[in-house]
Backbone as numpy.savetxt, mean C-alpha at the origin, in Angstrom:
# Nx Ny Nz CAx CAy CAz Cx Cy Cz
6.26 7.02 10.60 5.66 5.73 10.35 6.75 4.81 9.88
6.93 3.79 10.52 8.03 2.69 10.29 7.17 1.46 9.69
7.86 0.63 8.77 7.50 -0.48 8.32 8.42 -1.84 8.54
7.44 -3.01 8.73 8.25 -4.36 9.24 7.82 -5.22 7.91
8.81 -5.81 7.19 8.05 -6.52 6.11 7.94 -7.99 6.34
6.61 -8.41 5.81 6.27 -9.65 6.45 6.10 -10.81 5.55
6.45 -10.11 4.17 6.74 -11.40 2.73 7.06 -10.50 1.60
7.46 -11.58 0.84 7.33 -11.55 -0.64 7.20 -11.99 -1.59
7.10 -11.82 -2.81 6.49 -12.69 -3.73 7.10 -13.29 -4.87
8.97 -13.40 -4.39 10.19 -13.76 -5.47 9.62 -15.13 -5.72
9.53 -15.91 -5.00 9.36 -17.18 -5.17 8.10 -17.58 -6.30
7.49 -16.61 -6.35 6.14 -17.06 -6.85 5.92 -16.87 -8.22
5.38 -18.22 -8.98 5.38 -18.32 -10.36 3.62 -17.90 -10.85
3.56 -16.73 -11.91 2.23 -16.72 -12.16 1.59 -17.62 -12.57
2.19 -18.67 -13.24 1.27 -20.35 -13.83 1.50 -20.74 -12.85
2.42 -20.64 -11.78 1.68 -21.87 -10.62 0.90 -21.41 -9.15
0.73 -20.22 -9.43 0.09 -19.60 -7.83 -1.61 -19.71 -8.38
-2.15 -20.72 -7.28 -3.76 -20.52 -7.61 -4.37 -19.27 -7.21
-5.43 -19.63 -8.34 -5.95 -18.06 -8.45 -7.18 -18.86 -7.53
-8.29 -17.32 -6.98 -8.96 -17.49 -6.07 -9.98 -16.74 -6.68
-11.39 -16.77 -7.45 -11.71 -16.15 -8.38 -13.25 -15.63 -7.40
-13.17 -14.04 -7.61 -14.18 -14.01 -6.33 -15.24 -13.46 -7.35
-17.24 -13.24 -6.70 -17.40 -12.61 -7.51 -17.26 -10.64 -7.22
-17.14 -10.33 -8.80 -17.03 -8.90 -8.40 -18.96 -8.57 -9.19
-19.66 -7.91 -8.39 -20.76 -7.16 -8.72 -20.85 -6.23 -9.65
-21.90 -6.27 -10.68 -21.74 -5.19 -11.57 -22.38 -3.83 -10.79
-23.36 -3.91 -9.85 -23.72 -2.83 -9.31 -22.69 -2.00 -8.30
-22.58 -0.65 -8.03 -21.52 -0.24 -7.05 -22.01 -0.44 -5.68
-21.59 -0.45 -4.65 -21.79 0.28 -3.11 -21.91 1.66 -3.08
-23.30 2.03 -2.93 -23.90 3.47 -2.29 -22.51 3.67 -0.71
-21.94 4.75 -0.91 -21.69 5.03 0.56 -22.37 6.23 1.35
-23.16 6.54 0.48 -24.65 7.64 0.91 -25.88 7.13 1.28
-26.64 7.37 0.27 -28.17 6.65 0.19 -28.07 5.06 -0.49
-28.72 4.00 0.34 -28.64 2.61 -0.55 -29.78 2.63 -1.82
-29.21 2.46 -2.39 -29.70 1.56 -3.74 -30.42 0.60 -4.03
-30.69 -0.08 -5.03 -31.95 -1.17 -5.20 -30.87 -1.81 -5.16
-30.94 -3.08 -4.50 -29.70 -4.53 -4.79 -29.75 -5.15 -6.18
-29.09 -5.21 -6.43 -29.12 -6.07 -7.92 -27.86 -7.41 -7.56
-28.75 -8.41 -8.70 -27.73 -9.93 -8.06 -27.54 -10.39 -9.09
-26.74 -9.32 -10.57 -25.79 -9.41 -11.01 -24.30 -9.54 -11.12
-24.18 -10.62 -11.43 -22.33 -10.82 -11.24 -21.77 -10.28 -12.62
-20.90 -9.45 -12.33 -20.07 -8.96 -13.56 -19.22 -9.50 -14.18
-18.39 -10.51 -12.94 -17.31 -11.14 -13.92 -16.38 -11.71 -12.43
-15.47 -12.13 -12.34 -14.79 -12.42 -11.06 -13.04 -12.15 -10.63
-12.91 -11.64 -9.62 -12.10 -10.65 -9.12 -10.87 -11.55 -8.35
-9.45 -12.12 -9.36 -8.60 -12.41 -8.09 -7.44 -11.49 -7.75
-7.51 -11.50 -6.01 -7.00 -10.49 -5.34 -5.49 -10.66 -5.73
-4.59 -11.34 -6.10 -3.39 -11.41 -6.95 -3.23 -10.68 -8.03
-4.47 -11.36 -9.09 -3.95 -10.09 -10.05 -4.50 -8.44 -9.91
-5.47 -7.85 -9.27 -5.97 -6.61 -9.16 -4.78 -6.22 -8.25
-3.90 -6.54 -7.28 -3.00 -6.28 -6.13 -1.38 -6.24 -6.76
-1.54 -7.35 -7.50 0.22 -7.81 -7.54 0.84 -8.25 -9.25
1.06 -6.81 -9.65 1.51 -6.93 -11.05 2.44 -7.49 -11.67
3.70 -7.90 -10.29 5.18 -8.52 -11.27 5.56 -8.81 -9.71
5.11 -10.31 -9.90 5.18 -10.90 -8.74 6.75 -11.28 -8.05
7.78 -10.97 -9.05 9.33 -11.71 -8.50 9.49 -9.90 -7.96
8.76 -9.07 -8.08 9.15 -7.47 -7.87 8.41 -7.51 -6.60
6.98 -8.01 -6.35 6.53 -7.37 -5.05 7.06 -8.01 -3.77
6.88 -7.31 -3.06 6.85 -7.41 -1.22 5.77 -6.81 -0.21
5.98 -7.51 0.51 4.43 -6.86 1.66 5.52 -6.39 2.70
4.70 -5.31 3.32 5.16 -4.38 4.82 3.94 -4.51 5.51
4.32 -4.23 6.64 2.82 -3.81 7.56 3.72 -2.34 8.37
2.41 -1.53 7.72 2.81 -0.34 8.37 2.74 0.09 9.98
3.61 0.67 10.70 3.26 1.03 11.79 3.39 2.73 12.37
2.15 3.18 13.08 2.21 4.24 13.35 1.59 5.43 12.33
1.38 6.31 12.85 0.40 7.40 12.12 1.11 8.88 11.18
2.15 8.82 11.08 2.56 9.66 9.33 2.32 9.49 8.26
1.23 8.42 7.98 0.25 8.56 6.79 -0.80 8.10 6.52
-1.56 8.62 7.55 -3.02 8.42 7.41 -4.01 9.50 6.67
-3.37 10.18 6.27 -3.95 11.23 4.86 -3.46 10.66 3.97
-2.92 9.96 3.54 -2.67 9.66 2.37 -3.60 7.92 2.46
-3.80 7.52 3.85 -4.96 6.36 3.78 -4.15 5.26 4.10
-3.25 5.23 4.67 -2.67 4.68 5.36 -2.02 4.67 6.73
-2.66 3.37 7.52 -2.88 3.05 8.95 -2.46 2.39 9.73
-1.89 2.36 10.82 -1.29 1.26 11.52 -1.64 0.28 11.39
-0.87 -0.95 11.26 -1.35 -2.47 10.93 -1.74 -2.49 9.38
-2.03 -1.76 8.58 -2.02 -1.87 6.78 -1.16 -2.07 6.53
-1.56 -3.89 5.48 -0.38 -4.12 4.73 -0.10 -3.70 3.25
1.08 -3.08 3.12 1.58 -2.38 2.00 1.67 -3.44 0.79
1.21 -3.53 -0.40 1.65 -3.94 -1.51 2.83 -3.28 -2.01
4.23 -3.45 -2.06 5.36 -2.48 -2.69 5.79 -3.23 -3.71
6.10 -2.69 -4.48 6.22 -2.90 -6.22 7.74 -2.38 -6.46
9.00 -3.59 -6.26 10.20 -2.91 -6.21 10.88 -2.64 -7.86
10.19 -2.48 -8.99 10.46 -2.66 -10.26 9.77 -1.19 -10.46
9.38 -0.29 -10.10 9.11 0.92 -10.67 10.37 1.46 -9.78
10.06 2.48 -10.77 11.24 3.29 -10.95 10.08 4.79 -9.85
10.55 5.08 -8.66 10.18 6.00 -8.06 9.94 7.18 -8.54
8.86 8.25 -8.63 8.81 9.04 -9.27 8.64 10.50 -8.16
8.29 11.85 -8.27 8.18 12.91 -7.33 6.30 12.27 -7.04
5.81 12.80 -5.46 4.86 12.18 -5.46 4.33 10.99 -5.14
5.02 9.79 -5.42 5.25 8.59 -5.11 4.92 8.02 -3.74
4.19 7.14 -3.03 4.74 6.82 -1.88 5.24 5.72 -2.02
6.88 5.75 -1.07 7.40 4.81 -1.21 8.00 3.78 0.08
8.17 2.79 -0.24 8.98 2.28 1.33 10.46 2.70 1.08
11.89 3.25 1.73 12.47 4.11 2.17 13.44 3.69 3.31
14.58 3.08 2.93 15.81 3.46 3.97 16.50 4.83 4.44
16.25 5.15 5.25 16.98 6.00 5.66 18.03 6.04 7.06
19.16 6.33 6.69 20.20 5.57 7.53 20.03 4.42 8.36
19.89 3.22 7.44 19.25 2.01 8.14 18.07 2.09 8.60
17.02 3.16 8.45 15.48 2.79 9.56 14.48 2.78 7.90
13.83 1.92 7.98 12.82 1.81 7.06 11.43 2.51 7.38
11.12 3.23 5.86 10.27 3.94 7.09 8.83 4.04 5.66
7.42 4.66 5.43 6.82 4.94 4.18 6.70 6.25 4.49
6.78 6.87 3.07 6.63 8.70 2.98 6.54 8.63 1.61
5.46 9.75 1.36 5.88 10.19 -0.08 6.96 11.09 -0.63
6.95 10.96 -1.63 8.90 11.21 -2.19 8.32 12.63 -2.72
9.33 13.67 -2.47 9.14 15.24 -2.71 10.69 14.96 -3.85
10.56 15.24 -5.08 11.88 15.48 -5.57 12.50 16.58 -6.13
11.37 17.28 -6.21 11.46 18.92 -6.24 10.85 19.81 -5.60
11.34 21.49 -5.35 12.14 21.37 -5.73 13.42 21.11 -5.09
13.60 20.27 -3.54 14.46 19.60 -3.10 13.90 17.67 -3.34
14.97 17.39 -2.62 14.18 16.14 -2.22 14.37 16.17 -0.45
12.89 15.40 -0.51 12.21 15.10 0.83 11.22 13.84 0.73
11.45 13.50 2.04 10.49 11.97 2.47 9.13 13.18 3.42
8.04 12.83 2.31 6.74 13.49 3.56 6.06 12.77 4.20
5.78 13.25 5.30 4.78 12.26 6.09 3.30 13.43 5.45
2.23 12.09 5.47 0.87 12.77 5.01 -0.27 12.88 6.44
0.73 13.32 7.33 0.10 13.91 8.59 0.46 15.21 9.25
-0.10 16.12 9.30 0.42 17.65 9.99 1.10 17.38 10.75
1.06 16.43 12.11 1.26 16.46 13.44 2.75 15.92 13.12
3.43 15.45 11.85 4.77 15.20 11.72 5.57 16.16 10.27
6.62 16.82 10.40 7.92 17.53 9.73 8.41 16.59 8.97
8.39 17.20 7.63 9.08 16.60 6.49 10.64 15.87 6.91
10.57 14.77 5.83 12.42 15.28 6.30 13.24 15.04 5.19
13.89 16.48 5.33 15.28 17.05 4.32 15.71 15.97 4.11
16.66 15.97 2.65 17.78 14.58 2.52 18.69 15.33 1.98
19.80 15.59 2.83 21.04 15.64 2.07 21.57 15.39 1.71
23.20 15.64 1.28 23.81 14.90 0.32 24.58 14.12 1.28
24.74 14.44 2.25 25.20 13.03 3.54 24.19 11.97 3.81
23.19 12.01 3.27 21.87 11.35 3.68 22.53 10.13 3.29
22.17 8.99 4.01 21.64 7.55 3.35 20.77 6.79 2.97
20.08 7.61 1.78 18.73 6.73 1.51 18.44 6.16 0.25
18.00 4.96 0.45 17.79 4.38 0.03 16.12 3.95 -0.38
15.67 3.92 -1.45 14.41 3.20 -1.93 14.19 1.94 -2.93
13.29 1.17 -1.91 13.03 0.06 -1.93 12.10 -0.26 -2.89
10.81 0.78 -2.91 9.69 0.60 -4.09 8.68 1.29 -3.64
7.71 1.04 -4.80 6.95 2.09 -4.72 5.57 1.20 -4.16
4.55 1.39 -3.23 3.27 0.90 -2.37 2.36 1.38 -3.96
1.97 0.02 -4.38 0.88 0.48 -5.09 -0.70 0.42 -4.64
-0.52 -0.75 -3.82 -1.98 -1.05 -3.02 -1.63 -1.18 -1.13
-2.89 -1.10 -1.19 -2.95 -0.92 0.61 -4.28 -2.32 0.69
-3.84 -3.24 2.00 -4.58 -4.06 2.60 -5.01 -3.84 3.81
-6.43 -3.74 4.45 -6.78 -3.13 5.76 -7.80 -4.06 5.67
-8.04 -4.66 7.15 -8.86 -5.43 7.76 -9.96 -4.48 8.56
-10.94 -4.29 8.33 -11.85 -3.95 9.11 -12.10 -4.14 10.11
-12.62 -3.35 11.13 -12.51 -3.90 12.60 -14.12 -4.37 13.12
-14.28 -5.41 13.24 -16.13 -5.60 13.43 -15.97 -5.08 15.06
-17.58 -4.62 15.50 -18.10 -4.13 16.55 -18.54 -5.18 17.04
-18.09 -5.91 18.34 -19.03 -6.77 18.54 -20.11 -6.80 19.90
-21.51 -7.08 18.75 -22.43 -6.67 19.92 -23.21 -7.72 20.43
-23.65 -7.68 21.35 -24.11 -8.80 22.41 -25.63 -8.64 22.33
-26.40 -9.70 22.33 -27.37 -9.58 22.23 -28.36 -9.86 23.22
């Protein structure tokens, strides 16, 4: 899975980026049996701050291709990456490796390895010839739903 990045958020001042204040529901979404509706508002939700914690740190990717769609990530999802943490084992991260940018989660023991979170793709070893490089760590994922469209 390779990544193309398509912004970032150096430029952006938290007192001056408008906020977009949505409402968030106090009731959950059944993804089983539905529920009674309730048309309680809990309080209101902007997608900046729930997404983007240290805005001169983040960057967006759009992922491409299928080495991590167990871990819930899909072709065309755009990556929230957070270049101010400090990468940890576990991690998924965005990832130079000899110049190709790529997302995997970080194995740091007890070697290190970039995993893909799909069977159908092989870890890959990093040696000490390796060139890799990490960029940050994906804290959130953005995915557009795909509507069905039906004709009536």
């Amino acid at each position: 899975m390779s990544v193309t990045v398509i912004g970032n958020c150096a430029e952006l001042d938290q007192h001056t980026t408008p906020t977009l204040s949505i409402p968030l529901f106090l009731e959950h979404v059944s993804a089983g049996f539905p529920s009674p509706a309730q048309d309680y508002v809990e309080d209101t939700l902007d997608l900046n701050t729930l997404c983007i914690q240290r805005p001169a740190a983040t960057f967006f990717v759009r992922a491409e291709g299928e080495s991590m769609v167990d871990a819930g990530i899909f072709p065309s999802d755009i990556l929230v990456v957070d270049r101010s943490i400090t990468a940890a084992h576990g991690d998924i991260v965005i990832a130079s490796l000899h110049g190709e940018m790529t997302v995997k989660q970080l194995e740091l023991h007890p070697r290190v390895r970039l995993l893909p979170r799909n069977p159908k793709y092989p870890p890959i070893n990093i040696s000490d010839e390796s060139e890799l490089e990490i960029f940050g760590v994906v804290t959130s994922v953005v995915r557009r739903i795909q509507r069905q469209h039906q004709h009536a």
